[in-house]
LUMVEXLUM-413251 format. One line per 3 residues: number of its first residue (from 1); their letters; for each residue x, y, z of C-alpha. Coordinates in Angstrom, 2 decimals, padded with zeros to 5 digits. Layout:
! residues N
NUM) a) X/Y/Z; ...
! end
This chain:
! residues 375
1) xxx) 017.47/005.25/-019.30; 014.44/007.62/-020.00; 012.91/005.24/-021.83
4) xxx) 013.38/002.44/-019.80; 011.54/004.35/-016.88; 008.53/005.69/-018.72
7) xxx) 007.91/001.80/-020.00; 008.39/000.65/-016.33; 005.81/003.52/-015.27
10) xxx) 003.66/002.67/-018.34; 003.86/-001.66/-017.21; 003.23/-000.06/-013.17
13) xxx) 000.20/001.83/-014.53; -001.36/-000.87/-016.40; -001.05/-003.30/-013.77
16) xxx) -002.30/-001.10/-011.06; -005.54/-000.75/-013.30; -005.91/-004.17/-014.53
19) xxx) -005.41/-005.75/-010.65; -008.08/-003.70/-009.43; -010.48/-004.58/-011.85
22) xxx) -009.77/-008.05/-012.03; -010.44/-008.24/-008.53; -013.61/-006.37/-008.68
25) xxx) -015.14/-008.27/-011.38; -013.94/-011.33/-009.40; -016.27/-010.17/-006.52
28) xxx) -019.17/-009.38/-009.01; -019.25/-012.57/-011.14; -021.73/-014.19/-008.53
31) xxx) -024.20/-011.33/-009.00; -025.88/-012.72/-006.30; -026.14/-015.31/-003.58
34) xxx) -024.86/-018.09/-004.24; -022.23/-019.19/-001.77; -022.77/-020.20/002.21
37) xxx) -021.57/-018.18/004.84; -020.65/-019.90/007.98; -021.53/-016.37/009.98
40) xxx) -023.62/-013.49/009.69; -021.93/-010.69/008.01; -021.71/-007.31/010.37
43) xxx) -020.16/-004.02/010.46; -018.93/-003.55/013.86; -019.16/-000.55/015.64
46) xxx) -016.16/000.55/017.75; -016.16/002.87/020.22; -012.53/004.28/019.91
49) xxx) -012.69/007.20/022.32; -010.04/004.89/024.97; -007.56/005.21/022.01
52) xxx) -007.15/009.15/022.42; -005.63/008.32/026.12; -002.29/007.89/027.43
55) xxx) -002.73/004.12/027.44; -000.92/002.18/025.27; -003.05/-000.89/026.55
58) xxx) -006.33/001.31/025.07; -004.82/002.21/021.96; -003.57/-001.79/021.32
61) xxx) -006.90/-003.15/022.48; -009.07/-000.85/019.98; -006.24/-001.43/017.12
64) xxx) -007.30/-004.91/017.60; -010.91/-004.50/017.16; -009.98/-002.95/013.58
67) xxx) -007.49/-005.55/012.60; -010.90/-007.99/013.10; -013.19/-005.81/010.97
70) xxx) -010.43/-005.07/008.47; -009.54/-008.47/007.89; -013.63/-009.91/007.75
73) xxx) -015.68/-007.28/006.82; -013.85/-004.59/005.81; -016.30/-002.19/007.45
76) xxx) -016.86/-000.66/011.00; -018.73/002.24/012.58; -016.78/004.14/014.84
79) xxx) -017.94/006.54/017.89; -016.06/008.53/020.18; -014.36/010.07/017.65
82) xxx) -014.61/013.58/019.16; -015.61/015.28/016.04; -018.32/017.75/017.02
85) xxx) -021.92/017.10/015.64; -022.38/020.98/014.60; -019.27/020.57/012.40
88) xxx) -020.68/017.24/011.15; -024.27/018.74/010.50; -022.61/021.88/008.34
91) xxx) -020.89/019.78/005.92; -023.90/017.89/005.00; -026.18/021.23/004.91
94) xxx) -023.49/022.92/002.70; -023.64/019.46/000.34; -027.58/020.39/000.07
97) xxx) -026.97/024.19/-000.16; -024.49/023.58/-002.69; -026.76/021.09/-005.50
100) xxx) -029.84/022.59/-004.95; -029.13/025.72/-004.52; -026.84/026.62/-007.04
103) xxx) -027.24/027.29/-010.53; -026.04/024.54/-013.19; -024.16/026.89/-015.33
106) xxx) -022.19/028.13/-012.05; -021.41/024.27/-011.30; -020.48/023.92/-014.71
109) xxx) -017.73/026.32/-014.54; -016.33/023.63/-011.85; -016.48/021.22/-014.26
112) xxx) -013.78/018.42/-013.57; -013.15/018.04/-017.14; -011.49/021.02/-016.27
115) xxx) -008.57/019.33/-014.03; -006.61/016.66/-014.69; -006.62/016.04/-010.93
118) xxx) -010.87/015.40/-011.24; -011.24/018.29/-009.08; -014.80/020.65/-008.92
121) xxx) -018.22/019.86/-010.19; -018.89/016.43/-011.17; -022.12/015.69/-012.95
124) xxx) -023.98/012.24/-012.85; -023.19/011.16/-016.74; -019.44/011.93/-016.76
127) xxx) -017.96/009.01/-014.76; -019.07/005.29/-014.28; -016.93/004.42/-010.73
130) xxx) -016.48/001.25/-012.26; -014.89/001.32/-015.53; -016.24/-002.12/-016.31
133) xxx) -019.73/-000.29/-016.83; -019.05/001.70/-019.77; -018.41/-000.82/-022.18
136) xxx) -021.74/-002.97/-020.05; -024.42/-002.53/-022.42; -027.21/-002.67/-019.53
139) xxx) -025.53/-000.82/-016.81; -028.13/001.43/-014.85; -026.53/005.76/-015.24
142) xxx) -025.12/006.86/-012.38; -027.61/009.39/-010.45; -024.65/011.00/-008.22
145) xxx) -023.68/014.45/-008.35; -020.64/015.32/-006.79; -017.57/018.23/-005.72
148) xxx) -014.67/016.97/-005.04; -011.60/018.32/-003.62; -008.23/017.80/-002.16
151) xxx) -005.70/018.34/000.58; -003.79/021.83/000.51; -002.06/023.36/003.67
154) xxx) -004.42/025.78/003.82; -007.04/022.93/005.24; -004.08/021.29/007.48
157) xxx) -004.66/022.03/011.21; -000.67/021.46/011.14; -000.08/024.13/008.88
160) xxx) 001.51/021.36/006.33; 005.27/021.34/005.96; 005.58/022.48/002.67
163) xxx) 006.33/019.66/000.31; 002.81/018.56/-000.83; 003.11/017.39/-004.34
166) xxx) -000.23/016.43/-006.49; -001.23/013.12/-008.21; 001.13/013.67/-010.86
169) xxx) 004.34/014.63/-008.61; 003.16/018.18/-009.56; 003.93/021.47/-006.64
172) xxx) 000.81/023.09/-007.57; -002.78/023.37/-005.72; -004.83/021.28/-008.00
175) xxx) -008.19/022.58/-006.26; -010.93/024.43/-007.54; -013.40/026.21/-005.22
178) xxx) -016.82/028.16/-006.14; -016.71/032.45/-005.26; -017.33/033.71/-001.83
181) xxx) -019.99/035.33/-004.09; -021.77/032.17/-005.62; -021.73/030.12/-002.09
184) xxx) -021.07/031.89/001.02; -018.90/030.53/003.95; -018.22/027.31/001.10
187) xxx) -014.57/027.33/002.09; -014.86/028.43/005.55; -016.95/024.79/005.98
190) xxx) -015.12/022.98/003.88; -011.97/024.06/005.76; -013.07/023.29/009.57
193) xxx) -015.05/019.53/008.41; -011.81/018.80/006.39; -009.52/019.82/009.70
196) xxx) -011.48/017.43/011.80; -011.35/014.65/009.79; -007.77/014.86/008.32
199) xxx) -006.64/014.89/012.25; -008.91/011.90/013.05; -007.68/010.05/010.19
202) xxx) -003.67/010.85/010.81; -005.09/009.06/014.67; -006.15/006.44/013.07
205) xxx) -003.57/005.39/011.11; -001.79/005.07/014.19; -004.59/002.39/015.17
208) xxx) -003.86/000.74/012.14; -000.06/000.63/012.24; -000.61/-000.89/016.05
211) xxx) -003.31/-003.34/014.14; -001.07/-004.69/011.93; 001.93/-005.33/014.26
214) xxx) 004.01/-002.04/013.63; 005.51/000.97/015.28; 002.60/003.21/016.02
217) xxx) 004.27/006.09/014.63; 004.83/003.70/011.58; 003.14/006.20/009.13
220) xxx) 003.75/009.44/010.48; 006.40/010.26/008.17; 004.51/009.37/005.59
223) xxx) 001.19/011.44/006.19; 003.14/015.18/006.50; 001.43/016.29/003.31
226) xxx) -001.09/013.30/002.69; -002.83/012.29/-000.09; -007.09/013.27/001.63
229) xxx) -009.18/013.52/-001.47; -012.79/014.22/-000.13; -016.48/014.95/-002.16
232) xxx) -019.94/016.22/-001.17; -022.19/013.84/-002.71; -025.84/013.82/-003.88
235) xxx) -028.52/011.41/-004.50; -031.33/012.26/-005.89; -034.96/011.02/-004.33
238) xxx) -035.31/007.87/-006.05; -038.70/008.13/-008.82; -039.93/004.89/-007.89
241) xxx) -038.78/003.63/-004.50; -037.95/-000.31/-004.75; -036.57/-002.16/-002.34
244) xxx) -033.28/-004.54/-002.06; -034.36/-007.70/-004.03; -031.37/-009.90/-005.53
247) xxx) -033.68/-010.97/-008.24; -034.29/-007.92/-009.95; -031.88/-004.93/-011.38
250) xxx) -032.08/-001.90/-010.05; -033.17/000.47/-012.90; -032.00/003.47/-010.58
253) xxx) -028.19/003.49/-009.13; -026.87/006.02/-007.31; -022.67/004.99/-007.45
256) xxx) -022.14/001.68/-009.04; -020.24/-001.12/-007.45; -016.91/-000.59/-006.80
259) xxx) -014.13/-000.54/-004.27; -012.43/002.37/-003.10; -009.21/003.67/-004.39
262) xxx) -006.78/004.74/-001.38; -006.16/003.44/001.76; -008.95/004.15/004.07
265) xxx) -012.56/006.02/003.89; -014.39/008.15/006.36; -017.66/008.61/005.43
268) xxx) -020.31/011.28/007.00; -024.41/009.75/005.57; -027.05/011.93/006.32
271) xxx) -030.38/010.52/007.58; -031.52/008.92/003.93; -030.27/004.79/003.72
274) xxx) -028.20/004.21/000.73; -025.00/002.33/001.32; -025.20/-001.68/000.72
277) xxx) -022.52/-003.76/000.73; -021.27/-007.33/-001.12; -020.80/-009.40/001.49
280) xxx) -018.46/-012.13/001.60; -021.19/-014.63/000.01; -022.09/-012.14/-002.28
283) xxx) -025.21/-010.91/-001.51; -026.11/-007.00/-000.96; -026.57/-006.01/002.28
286) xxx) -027.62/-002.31/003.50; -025.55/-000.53/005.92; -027.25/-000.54/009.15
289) xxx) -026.91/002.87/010.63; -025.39/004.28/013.89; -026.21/007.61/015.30
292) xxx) -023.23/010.38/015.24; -021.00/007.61/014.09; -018.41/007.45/010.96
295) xxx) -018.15/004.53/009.14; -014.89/003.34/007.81; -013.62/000.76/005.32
298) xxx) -010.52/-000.40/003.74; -009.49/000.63/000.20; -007.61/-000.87/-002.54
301) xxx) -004.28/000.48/-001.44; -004.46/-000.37/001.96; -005.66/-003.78/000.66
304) xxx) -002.59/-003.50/-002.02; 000.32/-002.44/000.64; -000.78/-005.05/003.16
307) xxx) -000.65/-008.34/000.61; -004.19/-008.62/001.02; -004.53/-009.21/004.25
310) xxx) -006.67/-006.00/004.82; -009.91/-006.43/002.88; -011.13/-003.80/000.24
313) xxx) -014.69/-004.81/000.30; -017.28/-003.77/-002.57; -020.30/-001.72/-002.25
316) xxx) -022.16/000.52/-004.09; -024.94/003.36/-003.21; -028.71/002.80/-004.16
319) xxx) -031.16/005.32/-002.87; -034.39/003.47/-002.46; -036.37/006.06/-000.56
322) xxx) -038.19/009.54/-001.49; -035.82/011.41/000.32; -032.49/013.02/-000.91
325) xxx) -029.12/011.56/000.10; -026.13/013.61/001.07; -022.81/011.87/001.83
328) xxx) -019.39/013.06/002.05; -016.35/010.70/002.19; -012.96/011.49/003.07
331) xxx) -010.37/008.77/001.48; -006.99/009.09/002.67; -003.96/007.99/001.48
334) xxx) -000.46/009.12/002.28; 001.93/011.10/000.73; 002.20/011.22/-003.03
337) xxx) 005.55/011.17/-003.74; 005.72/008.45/-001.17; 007.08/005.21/-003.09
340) xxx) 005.83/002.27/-001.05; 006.09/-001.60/-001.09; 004.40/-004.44/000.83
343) xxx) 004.32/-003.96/004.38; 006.85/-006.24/006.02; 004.74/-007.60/008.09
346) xxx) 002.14/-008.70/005.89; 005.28/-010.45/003.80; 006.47/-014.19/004.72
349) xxx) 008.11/-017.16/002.77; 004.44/-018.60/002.97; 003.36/-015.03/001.44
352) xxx) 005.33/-013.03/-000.39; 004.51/-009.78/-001.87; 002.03/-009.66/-004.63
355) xxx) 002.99/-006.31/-006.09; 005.36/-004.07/-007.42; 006.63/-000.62/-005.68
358) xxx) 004.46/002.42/-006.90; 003.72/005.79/-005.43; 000.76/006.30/-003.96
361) xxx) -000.13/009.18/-005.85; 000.39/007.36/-009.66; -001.77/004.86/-008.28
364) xxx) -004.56/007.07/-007.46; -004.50/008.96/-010.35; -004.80/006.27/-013.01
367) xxx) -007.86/004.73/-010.59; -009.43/008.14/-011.58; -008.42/008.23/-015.13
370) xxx) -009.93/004.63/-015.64; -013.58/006.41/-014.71; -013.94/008.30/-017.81
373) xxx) -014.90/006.65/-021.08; -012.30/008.81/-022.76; -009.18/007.54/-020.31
! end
């Protein structure tokens, strides 16, 4: 019986890495324009401050705006999100503080070679986001630097309930923070950006559960210890500033194409341009900005749990200015130990599911494994 589970968990693993990157290469075979578009491609900006009334009118009308976006674009802005700009500002000065401020052989001690769970200090060379690059003999380094963390009751506004378990089905803290000593008030930040967003994102999963014909509480249950994985990122001024041109490689890439890993992203961009996207016809197109706005876009396991019908849509980070680039996403998932299977509403006789049960955190954690050349 044993061994009959670790081969199914062995044949759940592989598959969960090889449809991921089947489907990105499928979206990167093109390289480039070559297919028509019969509309402009946009990333909508929604203004969900109606959702966080009493209206269930307001709350169906916005979760309709996303289901558009979700199923064309896979991107949006949002505003009205109520988190406060001071909050939003700290993050991104404590991103700066953090890898310019602090000395290598301090960051090194975070090292996530360190953790199994990728937590701490990650440098530019020691992960390709898509796995596909290390064995591409031209592939442009990766110029990110990043810390990455994840959820612990300790950052839960709720207080948790006790029964977070890691990537691995593990009850342990897999986190690794800097001293009080080496970076002041690093936790203390950390703790009220990663409040704010963690509520905004359990509220939006409610607009997502309305988008896609369910029970708005559809995913409560399943977000009492979520799965938030979050990283300050860096981007280094670019040496020699070129701009987007389809012809040409970039020789300079800050985070290679890829799609994201869990179900949703909220990402914080400071004032420095960065993010492009492949559009539908497969041409790069760069994020346009919205002042005090999040943007948000589907990820593979959203994409996964709702039979495709949700799009996880490719992009990739170039800086292409003298300036330095701070981000810091937030992907969230759900539980870990949560065990979850197409969405029945996304299933029909027309469409029936595409994949096989897995928990959400085994799926994660082999997304992350397939980044480094050792995995």
């Amino acid at each position: 019986m044993a061994t009959a589970a670790a081969s199914s968990y062995s044949s759940t693993q592989t598959e969960a890495r090889q449809a991921t990157q089947a489907y990105l290469d499928s979206r990167l075979t093109n390289g480039g324009a070559t297919k028509s578009s019969q509309s402009p491609f946009t990333v909508p900006e929604i203004n969900i401050g109606p959702s966080f009334s009493a209206s269930l009118e307001a709350r169906t009308r916005i979760a309709a705006q996303i289901r558009e976006a979700c199923t064309t674009s896979g991107f949006f802005h949002i505003t009205g999100h109520g988190v406060p700009e001071e909050t939003r500002q700290a993050i991104l000065a404590l991103a700066k503080r953090f890898f310019t401020g602090v000395p290598h052989s301090k960051k090194e001690a975070l090292h996530v070679k360190h953790s199994k769970y990728f937590r701490g200090y990650e440098p530019a060379d020691y992960t390709y986001v898509n796995p596909g690059d290390w064995e591409a003999a031209d592939a442009a380094p990766e110029t990110k630097e990043g810390f990455n963390w994840g959820y612990e009751a300790g950052l839960d506004p709720t207080g948790g309930d006790g029964q977070y378990r890691e990537l691995d089905g593990e009850d342990v803290n897999g986190n690794s923070w800097p001293s009080e000593e080496d970076v002041p008030g690093f936790y203390e930040t950390i703790k009220a950006y990663y409040g704010e967003i963690l509520s905004l994102a359990r509220h939006l999963f409610r607009l997502f559960a309305l988008s896609l014909d369910l029970p708005e509480d559809y995913f409560d249950p399943m977000t009492t210890h979520p799965g938030g994985i979050a990283r300050l990122l860096y981007y280094p001024a670019s040496t020699n500033p070129q701009p987007l041109n389809p012809e040409h490689k970039d020789a300079e890439i800050g985070l290679g194409a890829h799609s994201d890993y869990e179900c949703f992203t909220v990402l914080l961009c400071s004032t420095a341009p960065g993010l492009e996207i492949l559009s539908p016809d497969d041409k790069w197109i760069p994020a346009p900005a919205v002042e005090g706005s999040f943007i948000i876009n589907v990820a593979d396991f959203l994409m996964r749990w709702t039979n495709g019908v949700y799009k996880s849509t490719v992009h990739r980070v170039v800086n292409r200015t003298r300036e330095e680039r701070y981000s810091v996403p937030f992907f969230f998932s759900i539980n870990y130990d949560q065990v979850v299977e197409t969405l029945p509403s996304c299933v029909s006789l027309e469409n029936p599911s595409k994949y096989p049960p897995i928990k959400a955190g085994e799926y994660v954690l082999e997304r992350l494994r397939a980044t480094v050349k050792e995995s």
